[in-house]
C-alpha positions as CSV (number, residue, x, y, z in Angstrom):
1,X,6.2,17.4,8.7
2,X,3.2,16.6,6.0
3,X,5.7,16.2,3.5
4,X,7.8,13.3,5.4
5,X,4.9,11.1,6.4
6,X,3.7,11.4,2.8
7,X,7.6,9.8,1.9
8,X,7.5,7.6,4.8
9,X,3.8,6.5,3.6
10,X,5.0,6.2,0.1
11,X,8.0,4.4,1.1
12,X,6.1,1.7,3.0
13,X,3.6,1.3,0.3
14,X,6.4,1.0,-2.7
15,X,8.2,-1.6,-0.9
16,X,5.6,-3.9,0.4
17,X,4.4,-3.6,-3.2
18,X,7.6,-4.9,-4.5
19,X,7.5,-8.0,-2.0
20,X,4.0,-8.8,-3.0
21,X,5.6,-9.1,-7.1
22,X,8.3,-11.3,-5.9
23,X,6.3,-13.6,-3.7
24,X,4.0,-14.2,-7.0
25,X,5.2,-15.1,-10.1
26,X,3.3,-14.1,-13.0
27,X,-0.3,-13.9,-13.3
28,X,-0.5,-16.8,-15.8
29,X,2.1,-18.9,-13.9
30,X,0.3,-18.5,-10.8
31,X,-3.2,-17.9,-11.2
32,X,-4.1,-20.3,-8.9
33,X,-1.5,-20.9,-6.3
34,X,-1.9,-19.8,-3.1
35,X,0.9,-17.6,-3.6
36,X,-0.8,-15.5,-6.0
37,X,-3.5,-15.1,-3.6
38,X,-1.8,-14.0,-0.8
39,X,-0.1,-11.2,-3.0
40,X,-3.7,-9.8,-4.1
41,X,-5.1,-10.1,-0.2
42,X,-2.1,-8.4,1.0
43,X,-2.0,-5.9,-2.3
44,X,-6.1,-4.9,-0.9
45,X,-4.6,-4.8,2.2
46,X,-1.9,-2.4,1.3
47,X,-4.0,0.1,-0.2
48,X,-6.8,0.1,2.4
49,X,-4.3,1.6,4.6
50,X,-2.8,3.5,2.4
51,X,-6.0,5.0,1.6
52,X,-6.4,5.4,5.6
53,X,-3.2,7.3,5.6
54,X,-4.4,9.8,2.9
55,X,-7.7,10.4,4.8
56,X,-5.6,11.0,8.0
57,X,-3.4,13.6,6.5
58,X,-6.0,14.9,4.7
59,X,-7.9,16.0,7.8
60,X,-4.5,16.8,9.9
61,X,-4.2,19.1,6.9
62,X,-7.6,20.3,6.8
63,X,-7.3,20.8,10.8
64,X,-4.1,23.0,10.7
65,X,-5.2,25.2,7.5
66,X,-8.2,26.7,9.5
């Protein structure tokens, strides 16, 4: 069960992360195009709840060890 919502977790982050590179072309190309922008809002974004996610297991884990 802990292993799957880690993939599924995983799995959502990698792919949104590969949106966020196509939607913005390079840093130098697109410094300063809202494009760019939006990638490194929605990148925070991304690893906020990621970081969420990690908590949560991390105490589901904590709970069910003891």
């Amino acid at each position: 069960m802990k292993l799957l919502i880690i993939c599924i977790a995983m799995a959502l982050f990698l792919c949104d992360f590969a949106d966020a590179k196509l939607i913005g072309k390079s840093d130098s190309e697109s410094e300063n195009s809202n494009e760019y922008w939006c990638g490194t809002a929605r990148l925070r974004k991304l690893e906020e709840e990621r970081r969420a996610l990690n908590d949560a297991l991390q105490k589901f884990h904590e709970k069910s060890m003891g």
